[in-house]
C-alpha positions as CSV (number, residue, x, y, z in Angstrom):
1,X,-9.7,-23.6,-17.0
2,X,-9.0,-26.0,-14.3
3,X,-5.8,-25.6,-12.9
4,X,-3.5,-28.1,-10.5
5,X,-0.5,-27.2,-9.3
6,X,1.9,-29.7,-7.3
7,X,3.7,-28.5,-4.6
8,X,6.4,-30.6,-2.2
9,X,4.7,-29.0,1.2
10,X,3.1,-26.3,2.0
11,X,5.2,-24.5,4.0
12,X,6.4,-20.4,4.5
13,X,8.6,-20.4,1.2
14,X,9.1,-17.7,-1.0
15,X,8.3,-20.3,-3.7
16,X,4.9,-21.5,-2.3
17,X,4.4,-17.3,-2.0
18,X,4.5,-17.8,-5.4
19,X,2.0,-20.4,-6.2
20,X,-0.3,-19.5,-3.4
21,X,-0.4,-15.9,-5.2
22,X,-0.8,-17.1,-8.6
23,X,-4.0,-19.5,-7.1
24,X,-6.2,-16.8,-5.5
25,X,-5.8,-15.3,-8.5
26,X,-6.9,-17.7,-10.7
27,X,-9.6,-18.9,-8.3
28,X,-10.6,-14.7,-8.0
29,X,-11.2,-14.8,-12.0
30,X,-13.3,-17.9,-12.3
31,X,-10.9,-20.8,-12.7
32,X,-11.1,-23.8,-11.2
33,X,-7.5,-24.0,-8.9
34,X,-6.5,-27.2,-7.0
35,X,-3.0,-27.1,-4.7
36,X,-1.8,-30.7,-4.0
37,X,1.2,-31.0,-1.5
38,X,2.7,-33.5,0.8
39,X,2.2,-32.8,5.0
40,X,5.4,-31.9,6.3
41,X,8.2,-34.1,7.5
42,X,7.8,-35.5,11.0
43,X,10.8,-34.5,13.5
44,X,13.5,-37.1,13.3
45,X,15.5,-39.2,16.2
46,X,18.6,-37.1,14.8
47,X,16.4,-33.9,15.1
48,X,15.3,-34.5,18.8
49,X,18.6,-35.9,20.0
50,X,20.2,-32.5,19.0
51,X,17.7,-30.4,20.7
52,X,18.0,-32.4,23.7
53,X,21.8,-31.7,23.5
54,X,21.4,-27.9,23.3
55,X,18.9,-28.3,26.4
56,X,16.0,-26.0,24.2
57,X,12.8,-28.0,23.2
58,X,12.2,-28.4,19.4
59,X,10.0,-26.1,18.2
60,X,7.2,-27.0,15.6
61,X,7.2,-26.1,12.2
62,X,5.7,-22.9,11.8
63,X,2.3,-23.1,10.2
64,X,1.7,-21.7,6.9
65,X,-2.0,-19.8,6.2
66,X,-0.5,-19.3,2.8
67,X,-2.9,-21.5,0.9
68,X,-5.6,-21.0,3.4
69,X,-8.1,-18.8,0.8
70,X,-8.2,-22.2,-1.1
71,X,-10.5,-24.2,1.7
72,X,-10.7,-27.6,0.2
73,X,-9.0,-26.8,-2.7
74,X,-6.0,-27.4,-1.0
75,X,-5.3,-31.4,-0.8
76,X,-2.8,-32.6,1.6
77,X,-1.6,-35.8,1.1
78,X,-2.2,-38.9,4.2
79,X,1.4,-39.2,4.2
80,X,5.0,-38.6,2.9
81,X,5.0,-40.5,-0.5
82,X,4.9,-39.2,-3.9
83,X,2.0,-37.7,-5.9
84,X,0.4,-39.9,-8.2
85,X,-2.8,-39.8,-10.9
86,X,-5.7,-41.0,-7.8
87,X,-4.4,-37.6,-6.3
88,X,-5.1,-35.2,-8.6
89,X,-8.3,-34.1,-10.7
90,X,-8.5,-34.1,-14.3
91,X,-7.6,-31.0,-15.3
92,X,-6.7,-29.0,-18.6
93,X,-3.2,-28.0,-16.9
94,X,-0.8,-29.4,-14.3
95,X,2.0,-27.1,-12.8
96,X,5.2,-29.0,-11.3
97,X,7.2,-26.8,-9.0
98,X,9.7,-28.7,-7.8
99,X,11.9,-31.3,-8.6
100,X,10.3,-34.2,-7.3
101,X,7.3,-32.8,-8.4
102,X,8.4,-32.6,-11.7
103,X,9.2,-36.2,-11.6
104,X,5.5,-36.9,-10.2
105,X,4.1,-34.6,-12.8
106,X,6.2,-35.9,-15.5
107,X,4.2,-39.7,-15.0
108,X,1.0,-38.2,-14.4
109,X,-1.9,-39.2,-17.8
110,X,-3.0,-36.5,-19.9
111,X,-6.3,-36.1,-18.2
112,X,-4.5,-34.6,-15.6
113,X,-3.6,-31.6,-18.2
114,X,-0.9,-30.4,-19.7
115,X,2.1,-30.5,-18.2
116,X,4.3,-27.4,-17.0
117,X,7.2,-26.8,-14.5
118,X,7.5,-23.5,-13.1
119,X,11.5,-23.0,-12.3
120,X,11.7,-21.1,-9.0
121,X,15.2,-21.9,-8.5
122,X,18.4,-24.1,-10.3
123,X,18.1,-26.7,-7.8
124,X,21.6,-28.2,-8.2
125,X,22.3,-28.5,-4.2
126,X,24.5,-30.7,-2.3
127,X,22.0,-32.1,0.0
128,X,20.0,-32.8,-3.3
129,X,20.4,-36.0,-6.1
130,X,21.7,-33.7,-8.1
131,X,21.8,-36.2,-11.3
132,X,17.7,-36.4,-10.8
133,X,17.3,-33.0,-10.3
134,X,19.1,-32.5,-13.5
135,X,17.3,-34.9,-15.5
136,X,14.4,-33.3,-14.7
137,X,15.1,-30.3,-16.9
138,X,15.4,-32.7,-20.0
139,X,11.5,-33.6,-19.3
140,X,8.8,-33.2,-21.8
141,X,7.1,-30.7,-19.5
142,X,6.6,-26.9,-20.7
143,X,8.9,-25.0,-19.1
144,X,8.6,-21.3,-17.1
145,X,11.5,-19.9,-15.5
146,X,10.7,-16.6,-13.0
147,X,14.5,-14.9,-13.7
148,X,16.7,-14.6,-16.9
149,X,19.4,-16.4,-14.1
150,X,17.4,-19.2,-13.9
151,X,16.7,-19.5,-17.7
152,X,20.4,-19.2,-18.4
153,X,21.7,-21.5,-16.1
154,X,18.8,-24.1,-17.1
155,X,19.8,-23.9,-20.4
156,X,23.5,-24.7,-19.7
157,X,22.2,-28.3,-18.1
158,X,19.8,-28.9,-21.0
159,X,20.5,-26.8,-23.7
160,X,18.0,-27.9,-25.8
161,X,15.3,-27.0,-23.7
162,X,12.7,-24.5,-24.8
163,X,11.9,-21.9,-21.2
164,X,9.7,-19.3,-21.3
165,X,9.9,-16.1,-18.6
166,X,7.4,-15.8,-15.7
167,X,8.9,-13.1,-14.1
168,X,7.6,-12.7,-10.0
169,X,5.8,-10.0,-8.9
170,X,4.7,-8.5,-5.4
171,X,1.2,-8.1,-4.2
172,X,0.6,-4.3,-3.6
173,X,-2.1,-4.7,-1.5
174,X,-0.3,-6.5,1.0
175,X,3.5,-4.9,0.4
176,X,2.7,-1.1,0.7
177,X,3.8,2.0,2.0
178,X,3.0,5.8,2.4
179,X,6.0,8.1,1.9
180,X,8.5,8.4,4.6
181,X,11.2,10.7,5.8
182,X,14.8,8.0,6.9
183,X,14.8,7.2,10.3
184,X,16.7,8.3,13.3
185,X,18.8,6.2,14.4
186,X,19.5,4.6,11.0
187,X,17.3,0.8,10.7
188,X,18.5,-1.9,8.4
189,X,16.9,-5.2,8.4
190,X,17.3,-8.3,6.7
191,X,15.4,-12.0,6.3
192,X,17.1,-14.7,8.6
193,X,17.7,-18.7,7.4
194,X,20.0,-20.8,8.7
195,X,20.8,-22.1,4.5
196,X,24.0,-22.0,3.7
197,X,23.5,-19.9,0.5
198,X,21.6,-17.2,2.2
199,X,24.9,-16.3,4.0
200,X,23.7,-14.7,6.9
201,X,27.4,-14.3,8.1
202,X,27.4,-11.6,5.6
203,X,24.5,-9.9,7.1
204,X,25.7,-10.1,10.7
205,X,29.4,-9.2,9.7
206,X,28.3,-6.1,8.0
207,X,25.9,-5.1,10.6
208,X,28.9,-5.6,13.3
209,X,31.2,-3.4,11.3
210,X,28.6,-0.8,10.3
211,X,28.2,-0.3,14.0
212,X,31.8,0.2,14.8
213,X,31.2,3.7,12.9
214,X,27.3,4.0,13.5
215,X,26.9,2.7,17.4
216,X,23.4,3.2,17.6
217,X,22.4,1.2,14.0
218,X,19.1,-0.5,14.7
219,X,18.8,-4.2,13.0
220,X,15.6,-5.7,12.6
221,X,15.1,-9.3,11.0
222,X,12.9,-11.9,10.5
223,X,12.5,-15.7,9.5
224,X,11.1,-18.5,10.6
225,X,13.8,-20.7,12.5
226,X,14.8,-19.8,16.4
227,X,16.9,-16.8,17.7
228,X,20.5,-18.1,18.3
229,X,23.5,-16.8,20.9
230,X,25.3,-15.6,17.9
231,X,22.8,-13.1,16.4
232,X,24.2,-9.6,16.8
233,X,23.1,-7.9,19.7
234,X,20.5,-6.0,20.4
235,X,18.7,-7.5,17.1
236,X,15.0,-7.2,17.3
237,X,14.1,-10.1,15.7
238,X,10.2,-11.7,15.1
239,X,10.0,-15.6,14.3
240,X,7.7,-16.6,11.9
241,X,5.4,-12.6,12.0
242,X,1.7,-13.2,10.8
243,X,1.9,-12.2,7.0
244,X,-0.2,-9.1,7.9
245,X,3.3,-8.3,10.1
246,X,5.8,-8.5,7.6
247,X,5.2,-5.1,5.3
248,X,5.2,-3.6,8.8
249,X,9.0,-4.7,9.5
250,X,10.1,-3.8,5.7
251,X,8.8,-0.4,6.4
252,X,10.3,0.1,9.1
253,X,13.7,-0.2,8.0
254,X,15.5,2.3,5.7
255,X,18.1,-0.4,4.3
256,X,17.1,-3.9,3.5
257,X,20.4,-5.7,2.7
258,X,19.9,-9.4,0.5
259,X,23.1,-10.8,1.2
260,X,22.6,-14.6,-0.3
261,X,25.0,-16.6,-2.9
262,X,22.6,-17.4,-5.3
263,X,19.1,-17.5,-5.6
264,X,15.9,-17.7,-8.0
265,X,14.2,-15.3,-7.9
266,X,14.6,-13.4,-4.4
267,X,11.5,-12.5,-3.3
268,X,12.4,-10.0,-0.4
269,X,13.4,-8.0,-2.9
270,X,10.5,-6.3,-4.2
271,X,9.0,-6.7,-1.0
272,X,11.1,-4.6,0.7
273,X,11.2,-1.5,-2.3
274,X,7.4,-2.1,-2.2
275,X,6.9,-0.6,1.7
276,X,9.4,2.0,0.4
277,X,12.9,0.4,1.8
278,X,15.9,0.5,-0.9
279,X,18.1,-2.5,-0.8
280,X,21.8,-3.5,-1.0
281,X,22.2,-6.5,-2.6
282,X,24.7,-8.9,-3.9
283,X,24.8,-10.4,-7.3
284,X,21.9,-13.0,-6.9
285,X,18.7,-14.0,-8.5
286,X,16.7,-11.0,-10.0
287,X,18.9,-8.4,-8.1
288,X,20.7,-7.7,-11.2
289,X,17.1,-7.0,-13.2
290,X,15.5,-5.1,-10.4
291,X,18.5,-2.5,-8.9
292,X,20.0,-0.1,-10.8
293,X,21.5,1.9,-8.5
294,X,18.9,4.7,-7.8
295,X,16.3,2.3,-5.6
296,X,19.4,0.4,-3.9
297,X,23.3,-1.0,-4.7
298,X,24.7,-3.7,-5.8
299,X,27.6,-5.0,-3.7
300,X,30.1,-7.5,-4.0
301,X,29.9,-10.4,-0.9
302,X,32.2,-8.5,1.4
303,X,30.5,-7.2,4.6
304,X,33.2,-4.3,4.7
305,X,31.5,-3.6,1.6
306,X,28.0,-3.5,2.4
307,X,29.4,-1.7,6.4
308,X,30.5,0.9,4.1
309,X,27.4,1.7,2.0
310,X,25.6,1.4,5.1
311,X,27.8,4.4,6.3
312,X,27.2,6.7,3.1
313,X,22.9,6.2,3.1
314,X,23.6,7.1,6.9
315,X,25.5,10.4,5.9
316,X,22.9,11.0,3.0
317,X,20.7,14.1,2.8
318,X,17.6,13.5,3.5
319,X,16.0,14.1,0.2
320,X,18.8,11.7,-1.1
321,X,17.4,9.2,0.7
322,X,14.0,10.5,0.1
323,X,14.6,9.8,-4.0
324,X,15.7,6.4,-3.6
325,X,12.8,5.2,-1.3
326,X,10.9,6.6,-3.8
327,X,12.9,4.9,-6.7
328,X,11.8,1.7,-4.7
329,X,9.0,1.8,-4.9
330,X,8.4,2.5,-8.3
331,X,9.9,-0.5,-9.4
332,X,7.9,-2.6,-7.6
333,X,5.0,-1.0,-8.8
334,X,6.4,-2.1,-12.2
335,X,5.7,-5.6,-11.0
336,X,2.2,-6.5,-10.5
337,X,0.7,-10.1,-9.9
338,X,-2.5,-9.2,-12.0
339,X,0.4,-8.6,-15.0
340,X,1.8,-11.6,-14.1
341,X,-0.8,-13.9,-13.6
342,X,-2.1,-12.4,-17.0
343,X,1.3,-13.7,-18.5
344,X,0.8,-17.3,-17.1
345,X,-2.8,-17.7,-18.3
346,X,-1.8,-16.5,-22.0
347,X,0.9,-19.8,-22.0
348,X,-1.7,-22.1,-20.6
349,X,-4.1,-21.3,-23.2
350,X,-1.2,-21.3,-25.8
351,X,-0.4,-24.7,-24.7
352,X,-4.2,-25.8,-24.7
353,X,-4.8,-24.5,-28.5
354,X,-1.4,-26.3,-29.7
């Protein structure tokens, strides 16, 4: 088949993880895979004047290699503007994965394919038009939620809409790890981002209460925005790691706490119980599908909370903790991308035949 998916920038996003993933793939089995996306924003007046305030330089945006197996596959647009027919190749299928991509897709003739959105999130955000983003769930497009969350909530703003599931996966060849023994001292680790929903407060209250009874608690963290003067001291913290990096600081934690509001899917997730790490996680995206209490906890948003579960897994014996790193990773391994990618192509051709 040939395949075009239409992203909004290709940048370090869990949801471009996604696409990026589901593209190899493809290309791997014989399919011919386009990526289109739109070069990143340049740095505004508003964005320099603040970093000139807080005396730092601003840094670049952290490049992403994630589409980088695609060579010229991947199109980047000359500029900022929306995707339109000229862009794109004809195709048998086109992939939204965005709002405003499912706007762009949404115009597009049927030589470019037929027309999908892949739901990777409920986009409903302040900083969004939310009355677009909405309308774009009522579009003739097929659509392919990756949670029952996202489905569900989907259906609430367009209850006639028909969405399939396209549950995420991890890669196993990447997210990996041998059998371990919990650390000494006690590591927990977790992703840093500045959005609001990923309430990082949460993280670096619970981590500042956990060590008023565990003093020596190692934090490690990752993300791809700059270490601040409120991070939690002592946090060993890696901007933007190479991908090959990024197992390597799951494993090395034996906690992984996934403290956000809401989310899609939530990636980090089965990243983390891949390389072996349970997790203790709030009520958000997939959590509820993936953790059932004998790979991680689920935990209301209350740092005291997660300080105090923190505190038991400390206190654990060691073959306690040995069964739920193990636990872990076992329902990753329920989660392949081969499976998945297996799932998408059987809705494409579905679609095709119809």
């Amino acid at each position: 088949m040939r395949i075009t998916f239409v992203i909004a920038v290709a940048s370090l996003a869990g949801g471009n993880r996604v696409v990026a993933t589901y593209a190899r793939l493809l290309k791997a089995r014989g399919h011919e895979v386009t990526v289109v996306s739109r070069p990143r924003p340049r740095r505004t007046l508003r964005d320099r004047l603040r970093a000139w305030r807080r005396g730092r330089p601003l840094p670049p945006h952290p490049r992403s290699p994630l589409f980088d197996a695609l060579g010229d596959s991947h199109r980047v647009l000359d500029r900022r503007r929306p995707v339109v027919a000229e862009d794109l190749p004809d195709a048998d299928v086109v992939i939204a994965t965005w709002w405003e991509t499912a706007e762009w897709v949404a115009a597009l003739p049927a030589s470019k394919g037929r027309k999908f959105y892949l739901l990777q999130d409920v986009e409903l955000f302040d900083h969004l038009p939310v009355d677009r983003v909405r309308a774009t769930y009522a579009l003739p497009l097929r659509k392919l939620a990756v949670s029952d969350y996202i489905r569900d909530r989907v259906r609430e703003e367009a209850p006639d809409s028909e969405i399939d599931l396209l549950p995420n996966a991890v890669d196993h060849a990447v997210f990996d790890a041998p059998p371990r023994a919990r650390g000494t001292p006690l590591t927990v680790g977790f992703l840093h981002s500045i959005a609001p929903r990923k309430r990082i407060g949460l993280a670096f209250d619970a981590v500042a209460s956990a060590r008023l009874r565990l003093p020596d608690l190692r934090v490690i963290s990752f993300g791809t925005t700059p270490a601040t003067e409120d991070f939690p001291p002592d946090l060993i913290y890696r901007r933007a790691p190479p991908q090959q990096e990024i197992p390597k600081l799951y494993a090395a934690c034996d906690l992984w706490l996934f403290t956000s509001a809401h989310e899609g899917f939530g990636l980090p997730l089965l990243e983390a119980m891949a390389c072996r790490t349970p997790v203790l996680a709030t009520s958000a995206g997939a959590a509820p599908d993936l953790i059932d209490g004998r790979n991680g906890r689920l935990l209301p948003p209350d740092p005291e909370a997660f300080s105090a579960e923190i505190e038991t897994i400390s206190r654990m014996d060691p073959t306690e903790w040995r069964a739920m790193s193990d636990a872990a990773h076992a329902t990753a391994a329920a989660h392949s991308w081969e499976a998945a990618t297996d799932r998408l192509l059987g809705y494409l051709r579905e679609e095709i035949r119809s």
